[in-house]
KEMARVO-946793 format. One record per residue (C-alpha): residue number from 1; residue in three letters; x, y, z. Coordinates in steps of 0.02 Angstrom, whole numbers, plus 50000, padded with zeros to 5 digits. Each point is the difference from the previous one (the first is absolute). Example, Ala and Ser with C-alpha at 12.3 -4.5 7.8 and 13.67 -1.06 7.14 Angstrom:
<nodes>
(node 1 "ALA" (50615 49775 50390)),
(node 2 "SER" (50069 50172 49967)),
</nodes>
This chain:
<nodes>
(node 1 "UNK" (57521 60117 54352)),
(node 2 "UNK" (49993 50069 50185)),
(node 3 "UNK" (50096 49847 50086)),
(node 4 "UNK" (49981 49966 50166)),
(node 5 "UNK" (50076 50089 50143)),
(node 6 "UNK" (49911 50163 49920)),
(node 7 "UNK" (49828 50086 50087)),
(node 8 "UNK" (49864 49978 49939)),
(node 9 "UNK" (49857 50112 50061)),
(node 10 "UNK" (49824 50005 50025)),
(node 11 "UNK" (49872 50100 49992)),
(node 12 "UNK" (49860 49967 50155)),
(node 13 "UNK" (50025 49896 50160)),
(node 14 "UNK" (49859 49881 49976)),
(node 15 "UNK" (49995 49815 49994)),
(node 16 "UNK" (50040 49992 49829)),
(node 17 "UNK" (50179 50100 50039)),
(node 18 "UNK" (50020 49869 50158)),
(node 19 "UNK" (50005 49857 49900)),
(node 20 "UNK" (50105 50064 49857)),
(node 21 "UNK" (50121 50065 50109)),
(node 22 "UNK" (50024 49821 50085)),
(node 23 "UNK" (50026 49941 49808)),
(node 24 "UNK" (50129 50131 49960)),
(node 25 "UNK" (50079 49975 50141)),
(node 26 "UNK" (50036 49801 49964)),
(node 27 "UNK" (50069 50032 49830)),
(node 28 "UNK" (50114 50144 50082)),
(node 29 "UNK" (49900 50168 49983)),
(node 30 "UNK" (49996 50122 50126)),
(node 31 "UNK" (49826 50101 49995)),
(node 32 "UNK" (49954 50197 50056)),
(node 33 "UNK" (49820 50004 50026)),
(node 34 "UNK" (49924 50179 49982)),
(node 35 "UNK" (49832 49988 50067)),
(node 36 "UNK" (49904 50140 50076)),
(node 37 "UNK" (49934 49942 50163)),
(node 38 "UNK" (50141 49966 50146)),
(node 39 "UNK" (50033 49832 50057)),
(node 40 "UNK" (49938 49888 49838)),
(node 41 "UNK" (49998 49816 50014)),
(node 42 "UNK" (50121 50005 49859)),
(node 43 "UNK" (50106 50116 50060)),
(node 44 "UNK" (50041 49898 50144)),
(node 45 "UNK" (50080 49859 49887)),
(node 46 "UNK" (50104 50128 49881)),
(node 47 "UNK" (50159 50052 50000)),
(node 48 "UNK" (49946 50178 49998)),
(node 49 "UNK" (49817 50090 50024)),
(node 50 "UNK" (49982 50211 49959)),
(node 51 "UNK" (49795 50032 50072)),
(node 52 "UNK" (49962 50172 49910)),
(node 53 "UNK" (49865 50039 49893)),
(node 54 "UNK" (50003 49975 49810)),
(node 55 "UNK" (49995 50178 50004)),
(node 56 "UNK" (50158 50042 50088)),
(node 57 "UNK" (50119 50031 49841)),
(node 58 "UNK" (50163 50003 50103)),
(node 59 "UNK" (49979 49838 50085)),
(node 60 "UNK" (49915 49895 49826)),
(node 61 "UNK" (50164 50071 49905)),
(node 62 "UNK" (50121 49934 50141)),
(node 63 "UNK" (49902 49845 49998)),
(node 64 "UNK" (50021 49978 49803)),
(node 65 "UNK" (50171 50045 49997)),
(node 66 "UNK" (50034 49845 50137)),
(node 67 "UNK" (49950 49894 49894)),
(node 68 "UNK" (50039 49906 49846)),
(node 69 "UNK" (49831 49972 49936)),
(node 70 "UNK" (49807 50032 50066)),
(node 71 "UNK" (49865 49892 50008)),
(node 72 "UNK" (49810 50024 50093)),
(node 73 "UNK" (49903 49881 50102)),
(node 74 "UNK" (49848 50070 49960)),
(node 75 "UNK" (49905 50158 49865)),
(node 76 "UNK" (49965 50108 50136)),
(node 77 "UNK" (50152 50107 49976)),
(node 78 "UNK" (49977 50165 49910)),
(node 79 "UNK" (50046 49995 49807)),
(node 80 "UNK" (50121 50172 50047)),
(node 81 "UNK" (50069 49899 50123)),
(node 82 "UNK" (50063 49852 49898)),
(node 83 "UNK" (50045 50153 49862)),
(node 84 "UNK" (50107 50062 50121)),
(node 85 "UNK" (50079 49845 50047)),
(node 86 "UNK" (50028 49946 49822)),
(node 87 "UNK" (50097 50173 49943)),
(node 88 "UNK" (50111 49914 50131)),
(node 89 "UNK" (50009 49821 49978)),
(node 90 "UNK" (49940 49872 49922)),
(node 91 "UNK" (49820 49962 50030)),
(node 92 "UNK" (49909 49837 49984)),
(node 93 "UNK" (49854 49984 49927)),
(node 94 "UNK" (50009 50162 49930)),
(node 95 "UNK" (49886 50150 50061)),
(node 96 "UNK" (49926 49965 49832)),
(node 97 "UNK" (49934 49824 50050)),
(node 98 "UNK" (49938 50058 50190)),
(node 99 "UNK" (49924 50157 49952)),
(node 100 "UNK" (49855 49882 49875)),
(node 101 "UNK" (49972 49894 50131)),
(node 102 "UNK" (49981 50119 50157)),
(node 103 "UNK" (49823 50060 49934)),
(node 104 "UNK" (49853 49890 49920)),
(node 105 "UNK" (49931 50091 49871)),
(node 106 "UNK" (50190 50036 49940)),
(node 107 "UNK" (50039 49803 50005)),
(node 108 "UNK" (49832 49968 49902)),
(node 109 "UNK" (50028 50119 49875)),
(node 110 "UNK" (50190 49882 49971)),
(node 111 "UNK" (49938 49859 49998)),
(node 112 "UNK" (49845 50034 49868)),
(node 113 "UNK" (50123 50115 49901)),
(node 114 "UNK" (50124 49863 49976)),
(node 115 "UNK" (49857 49866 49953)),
(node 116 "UNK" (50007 49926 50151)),
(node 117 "UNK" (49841 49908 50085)),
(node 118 "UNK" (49960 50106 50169)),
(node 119 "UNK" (49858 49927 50105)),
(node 120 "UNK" (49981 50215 50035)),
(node 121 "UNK" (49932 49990 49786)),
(node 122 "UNK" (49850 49887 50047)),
(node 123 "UNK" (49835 50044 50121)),
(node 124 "UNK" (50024 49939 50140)),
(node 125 "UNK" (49834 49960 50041)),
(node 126 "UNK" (49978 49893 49838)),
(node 127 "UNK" (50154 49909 50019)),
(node 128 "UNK" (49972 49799 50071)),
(node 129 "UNK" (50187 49983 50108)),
(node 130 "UNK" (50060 49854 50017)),
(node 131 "UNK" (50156 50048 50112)),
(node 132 "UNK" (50140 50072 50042)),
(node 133 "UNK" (50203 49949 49921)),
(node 134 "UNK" (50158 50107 50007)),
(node 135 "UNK" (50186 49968 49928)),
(node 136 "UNK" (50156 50085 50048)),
(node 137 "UNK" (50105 50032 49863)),
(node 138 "UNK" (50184 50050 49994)),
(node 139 "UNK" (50107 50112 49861)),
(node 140 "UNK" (50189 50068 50003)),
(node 141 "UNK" (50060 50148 49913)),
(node 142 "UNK" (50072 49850 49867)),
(node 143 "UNK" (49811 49952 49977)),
(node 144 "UNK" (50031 49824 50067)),
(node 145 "UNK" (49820 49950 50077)),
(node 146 "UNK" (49929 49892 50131)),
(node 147 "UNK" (49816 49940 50041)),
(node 148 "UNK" (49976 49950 50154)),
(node 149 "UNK" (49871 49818 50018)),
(node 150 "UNK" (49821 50078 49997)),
(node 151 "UNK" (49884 50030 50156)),
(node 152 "UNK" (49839 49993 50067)),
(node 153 "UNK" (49947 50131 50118)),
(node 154 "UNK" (49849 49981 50103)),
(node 155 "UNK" (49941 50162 50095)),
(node 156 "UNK" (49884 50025 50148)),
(node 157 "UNK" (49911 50166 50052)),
(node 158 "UNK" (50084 50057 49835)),
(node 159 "UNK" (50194 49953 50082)),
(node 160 "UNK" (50111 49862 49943)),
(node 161 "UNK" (49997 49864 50118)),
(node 162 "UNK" (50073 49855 49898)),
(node 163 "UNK" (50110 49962 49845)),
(node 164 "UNK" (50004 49833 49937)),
(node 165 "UNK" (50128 49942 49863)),
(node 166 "UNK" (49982 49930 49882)),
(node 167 "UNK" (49842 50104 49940)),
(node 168 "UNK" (49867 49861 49982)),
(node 169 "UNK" (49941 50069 49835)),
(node 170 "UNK" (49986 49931 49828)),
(node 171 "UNK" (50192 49989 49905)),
(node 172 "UNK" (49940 50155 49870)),
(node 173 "UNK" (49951 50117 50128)),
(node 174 "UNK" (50164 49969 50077)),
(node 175 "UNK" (50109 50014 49838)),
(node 176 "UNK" (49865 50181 49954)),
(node 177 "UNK" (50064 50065 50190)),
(node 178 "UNK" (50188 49957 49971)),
(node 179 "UNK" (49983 50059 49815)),
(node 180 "UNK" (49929 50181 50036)),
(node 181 "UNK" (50102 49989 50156)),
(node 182 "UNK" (50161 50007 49879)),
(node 183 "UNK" (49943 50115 49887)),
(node 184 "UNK" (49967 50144 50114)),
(node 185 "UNK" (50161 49977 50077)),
(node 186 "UNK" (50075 50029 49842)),
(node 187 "UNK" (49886 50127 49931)),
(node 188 "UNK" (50018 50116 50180)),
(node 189 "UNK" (50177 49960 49973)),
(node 190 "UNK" (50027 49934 50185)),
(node 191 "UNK" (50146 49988 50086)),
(node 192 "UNK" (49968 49903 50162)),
(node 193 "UNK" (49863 49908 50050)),
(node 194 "UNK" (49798 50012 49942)),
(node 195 "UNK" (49855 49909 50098)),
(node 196 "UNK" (49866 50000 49896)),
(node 197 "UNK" (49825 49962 50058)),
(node 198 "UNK" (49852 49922 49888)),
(node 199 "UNK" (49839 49980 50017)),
(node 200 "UNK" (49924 49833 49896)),
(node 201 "UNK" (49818 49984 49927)),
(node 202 "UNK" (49898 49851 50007)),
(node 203 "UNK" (50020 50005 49811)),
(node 204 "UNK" (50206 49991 50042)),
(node 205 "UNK" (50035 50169 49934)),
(node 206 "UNK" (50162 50075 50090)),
(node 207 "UNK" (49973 50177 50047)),
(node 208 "UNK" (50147 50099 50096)),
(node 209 "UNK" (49923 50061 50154)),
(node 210 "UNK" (50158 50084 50097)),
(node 211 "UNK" (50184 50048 49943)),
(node 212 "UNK" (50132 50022 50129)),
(node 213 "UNK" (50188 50022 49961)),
(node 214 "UNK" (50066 49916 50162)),
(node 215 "UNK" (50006 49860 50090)),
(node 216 "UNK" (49804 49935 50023)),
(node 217 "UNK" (49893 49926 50154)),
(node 218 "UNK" (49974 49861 49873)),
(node 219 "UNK" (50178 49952 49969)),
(node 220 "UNK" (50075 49991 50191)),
(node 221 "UNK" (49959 49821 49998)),
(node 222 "UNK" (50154 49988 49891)),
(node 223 "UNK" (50117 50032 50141)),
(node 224 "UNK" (49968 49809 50068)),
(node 225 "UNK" (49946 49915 49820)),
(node 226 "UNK" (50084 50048 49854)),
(node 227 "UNK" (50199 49997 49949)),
(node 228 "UNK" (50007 50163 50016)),
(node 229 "UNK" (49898 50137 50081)),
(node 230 "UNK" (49914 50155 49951)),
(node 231 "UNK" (50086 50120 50127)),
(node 232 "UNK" (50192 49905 49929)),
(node 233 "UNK" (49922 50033 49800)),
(node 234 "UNK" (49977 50173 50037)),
(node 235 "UNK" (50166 50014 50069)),
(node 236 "UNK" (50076 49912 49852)),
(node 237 "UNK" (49918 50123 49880)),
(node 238 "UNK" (50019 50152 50066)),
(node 239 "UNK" (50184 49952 50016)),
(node 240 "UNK" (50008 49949 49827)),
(node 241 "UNK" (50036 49801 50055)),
(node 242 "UNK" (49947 49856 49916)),
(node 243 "UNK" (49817 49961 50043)),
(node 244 "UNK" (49978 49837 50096)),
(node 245 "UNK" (49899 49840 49967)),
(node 246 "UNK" (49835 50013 50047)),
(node 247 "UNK" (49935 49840 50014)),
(node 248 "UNK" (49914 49922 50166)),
(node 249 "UNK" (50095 49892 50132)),
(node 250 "UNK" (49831 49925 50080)),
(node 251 "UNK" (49850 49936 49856)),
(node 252 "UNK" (49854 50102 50101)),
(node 253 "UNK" (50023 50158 50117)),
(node 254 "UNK" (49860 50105 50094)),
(node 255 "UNK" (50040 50145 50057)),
(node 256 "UNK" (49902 50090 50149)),
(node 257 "UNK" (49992 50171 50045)),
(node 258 "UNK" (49996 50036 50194)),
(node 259 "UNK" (49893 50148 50048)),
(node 260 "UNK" (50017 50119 50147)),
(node 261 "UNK" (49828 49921 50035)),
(node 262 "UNK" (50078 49832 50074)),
(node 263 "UNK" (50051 50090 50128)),
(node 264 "UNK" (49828 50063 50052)),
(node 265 "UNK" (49985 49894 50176)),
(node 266 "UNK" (50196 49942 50033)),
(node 267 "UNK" (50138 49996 49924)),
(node 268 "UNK" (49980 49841 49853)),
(node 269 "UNK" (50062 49826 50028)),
(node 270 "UNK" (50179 50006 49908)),
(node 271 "UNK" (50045 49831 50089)),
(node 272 "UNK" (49853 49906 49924)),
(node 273 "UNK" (50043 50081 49835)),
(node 274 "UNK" (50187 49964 50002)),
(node 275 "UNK" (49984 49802 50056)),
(node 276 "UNK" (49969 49975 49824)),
(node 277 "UNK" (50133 49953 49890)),
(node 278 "UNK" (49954 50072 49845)),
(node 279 "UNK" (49955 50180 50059)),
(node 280 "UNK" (50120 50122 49994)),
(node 281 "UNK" (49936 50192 50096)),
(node 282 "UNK" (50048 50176 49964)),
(node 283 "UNK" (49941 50137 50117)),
(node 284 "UNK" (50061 50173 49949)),
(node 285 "UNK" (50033 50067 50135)),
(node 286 "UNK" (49847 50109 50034)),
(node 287 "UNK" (49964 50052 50170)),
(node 288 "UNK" (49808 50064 49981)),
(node 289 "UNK" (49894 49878 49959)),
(node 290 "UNK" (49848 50062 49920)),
(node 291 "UNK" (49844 49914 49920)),
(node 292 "UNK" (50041 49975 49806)),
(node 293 "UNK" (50177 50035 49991)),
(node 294 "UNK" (50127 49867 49956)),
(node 295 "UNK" (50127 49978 50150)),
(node 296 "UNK" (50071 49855 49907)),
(node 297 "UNK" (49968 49847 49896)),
(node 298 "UNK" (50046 49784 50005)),
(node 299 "UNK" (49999 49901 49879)),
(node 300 "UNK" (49960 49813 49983)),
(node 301 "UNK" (50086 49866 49854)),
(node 302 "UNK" (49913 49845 49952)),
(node 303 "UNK" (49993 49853 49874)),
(node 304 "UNK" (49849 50103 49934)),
(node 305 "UNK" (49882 50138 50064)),
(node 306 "UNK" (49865 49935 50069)),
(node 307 "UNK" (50068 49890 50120)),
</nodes>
């Protein structure tokens, strides 16, 4: 166990990396963010930031050796990059894990190799969708596991826009998503946290879509709904902790992304927003809003979804 009081770093100073680092730092964690461009949103909350490329050997080794134990916010980091950090310290998930999920074909070619049903194995054109779910799931080095409640993403211009949980879908294609869900955590051997996406047929076949060892789009609702969140379960795994309870604290929760694009003709309304009681916003901290990129997100808890 790395107890806290220890560093904890991260590789990438994204929004993902801002939002763990405000759960590490709760439980007690101090957090080094190595992320190559100067100035990143999560560097500005961390105990520590180093901006150098993933190429620069002398600053990734002074990095690793600062910290007790590695984790990424995202796949985008070269595999000789996490190689390098892991001759050094622990890393988690291991290169291993990131390095099938960083390119499509590779992560097809996993999934169908392990018997596992990938929406990628079917035509696409053929196929009758009938939407969208994803599932965060948690595992520690101990193999203790967690499945975060199931949700229902709904996209626009191809980008997710909302997240409603519980997933309004039938009770077996939620118990298929959690099911697969928990056997390619153990299968990958995952230390950390998993989101993975599925795609559902309007037969109710459960085909993974997406696999992403880190903290997911999909799961930041859990910050303001569930016992614990998905940015405080990675920390508790990668530490070697005990996993927390995952269950929700509200019976509905829709999550909304907020796009640079509300911020097209003024800056958006946050006082009409906040005057209701059961939203709760997070803006991270971007300074360039752009059309299509996620400046932050809010989330809404009700007796039930639709209300």
């Amino acid at each position: 166990m790395i107890p806290p009081g220890k560093t904890i770093g991260v590789l990438g100073g994204g929004e993902n990396a801002r939002m763990f680092a405000h759960a590490a730092a709760r439980l007690g964690y101090r957090v080094h963010v190595y992320a190559p461009e100067p100035g990143s949103i999560a560097g500005a909350i961390a105990h520590e930031e180093t901006n150098a490329a993933y190429e620069d050997g002398a600053a990734l080794m002074a990095f690793a050796r600062s910290c007790e134990v590695v984790t990424c916010e995202s796949v985008d980091v070269p595999v000789e990059a996490l190689r390098a950090v892991e001759g050094l310290t622990p890393l988690r998930p291991s290169p291993g894990v990131i390095e099938i999920c960083q390119e499509d074909a590779r992560q097809t070619a996993w999934l169908l190799a392990n018997k596992f049903p990938s929406a990628r194995g079917v035509d696409q054109a053929g196929a009758e969708w009938g939407g969208e779910i994803s599932v965060v799931v948690a595992r520690s080095a101990k193999a203790a596991l967690r499945v975060f409640p199931l949700a229902e993403n709904l996209r626009e211009g191809g980008v997710l826009k909302f997240v409603v949980v519980p997933a309004r879908v039938p009770a077996e294609v939620r118990a298929a998503a959690e099911k697969i869900a928990r056997f390619i955590a153990e299968k990958i051997n995952l230390v950390g946290v998993l989101g993975v996406e599925f795609f559902v047929t309007k037969d109710g076949q459960v085909l993974v879509n997406e696999l992403a060892p880190r903290t997911h789009n999909s799961g930041h609702w859990t910050i303001d709904a569930c016992v614990t969140s998905q940015f405080e379960q990675q920390v508790r795994a990668v530490c070697g902790l005990p996993l927390g309870a995952v269950e929700m604290t509200a019976p509905a929760v829709v999550m909304v992304n907020i796009l640079g694009d509300a911020w097209s003709t003024r800056e958006p309304d946050w006082n009409t927003l906040l005057a209701q009681p059961q939203v709760k916003l997070h803006l991270y901290g971007k300074t360039e809003p752009r059309p299509g990129r996620k400046m932050g997100h809010f989330t809404v808890t009700a007796r039930d979804a639709d209300m």
